[in-house]
Phi, psi and omega in degrees: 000124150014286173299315186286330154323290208313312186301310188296352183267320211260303172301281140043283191282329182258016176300285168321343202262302155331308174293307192308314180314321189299330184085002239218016180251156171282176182311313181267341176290314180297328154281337183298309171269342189299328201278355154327293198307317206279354174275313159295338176270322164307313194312319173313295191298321186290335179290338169296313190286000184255287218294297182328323173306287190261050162251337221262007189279290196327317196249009177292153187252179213286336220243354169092331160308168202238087184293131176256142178218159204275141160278110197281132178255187184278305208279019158260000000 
């Protein structure tokens, strides 16, 4: 499934982030995964921006305008 990518691309990614933050990789290693990171981070960013899509088909109204309503989350 889909969902299970992003996730697994997004741990991934902060896996990767994590190892760079420590400082403790060489020079090539340290290019190896930023260029992991910068690949998993497009993937992320386009499934964010297809779900944005199709939130926003879900709330076009019959007349072809876009209503927007604010996303109520369960912790508010």
């Amino acid at each position: 499934m889909a969902t299970d990518k992003f996730e697994a691309s997004l741990k991934k990614l902060e896996e990767i982030v994590t190892r760079l933050e420590t400082g403790s990789l060489s020079l090539e290693d340290s290019l190896k995964a930023f260029e992991e990171g910068v690949k998993h981070s497009a993937f992320c960013s386009n499934r964010l921006d297809e779900a944005e899509r199709r939130v926003e088909i879900l709330l076009r109204q019959k007349d072809g305008s876009l209503k927007r309503q604010l996303f109520e989350s369960d912790e508010d």
